[in-house]
N, C-alpha and C positions, 0 to 999 in steps of 0.2 A: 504494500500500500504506500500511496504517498501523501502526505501529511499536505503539500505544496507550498512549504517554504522552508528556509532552514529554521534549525536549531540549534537553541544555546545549553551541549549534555552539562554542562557544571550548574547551572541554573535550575535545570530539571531531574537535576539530579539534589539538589539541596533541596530544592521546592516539593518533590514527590515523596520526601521522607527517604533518608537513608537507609530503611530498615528491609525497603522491598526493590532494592537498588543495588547493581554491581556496576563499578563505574571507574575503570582502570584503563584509560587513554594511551598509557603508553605499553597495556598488553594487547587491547584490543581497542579498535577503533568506534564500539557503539556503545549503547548502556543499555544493560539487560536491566528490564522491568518486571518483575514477575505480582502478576494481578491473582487475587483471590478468587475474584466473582466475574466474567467464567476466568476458569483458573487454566490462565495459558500465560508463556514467557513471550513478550515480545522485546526485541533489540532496537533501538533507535539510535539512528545515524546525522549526523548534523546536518545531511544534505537534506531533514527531513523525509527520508523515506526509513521503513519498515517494516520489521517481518515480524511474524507471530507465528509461535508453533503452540502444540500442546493441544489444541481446539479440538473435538471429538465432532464437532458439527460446524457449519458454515454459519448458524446462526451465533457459535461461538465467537468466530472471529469478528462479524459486524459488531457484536457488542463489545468487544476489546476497543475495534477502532475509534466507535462511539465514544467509550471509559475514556480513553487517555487524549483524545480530541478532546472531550469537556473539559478532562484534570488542565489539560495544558491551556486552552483558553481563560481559565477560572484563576489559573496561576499569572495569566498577560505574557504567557511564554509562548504563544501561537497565534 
């Protein structure tokens, strides 16, 4: 998916709570988000695009993209 604009991971990565966040720039280039509710990881890349795994269904992953679309909007990070 693509989000359509970049991202700032240090930002979204303070703002989303540390505690459901991996966020190590100089091993890996995205930050893994891991969501509860549906409970799938998605990685976000500063070019604004990303991926989601985990999802058992397709309705899984709209509401992921929905989830972190609101979180980031809510935060003025998108």
């Amino acid at each position: 998916a693509d989000l359509g604009s970049e991202l700032n991971l240090n930002a979204i990565a303070i703002g989303l709570g540390l505690e459901n966040i991996e966020y190590e720039p100089e091993q890996f280039p995205g930050l893994v988000y891991r969501i509860k509710e549906p409970k799938v990881v998605v990685l976000l890349f500063g070019s604004g695009k990303l991926v989601i795994t985990g999802g058992k269904k397709t309705e899984d992953i709209e509401a992921a993209v929905k989830k972190i679309s609101k979180e980031l909007k809510g935060l003025g990070l998108l």
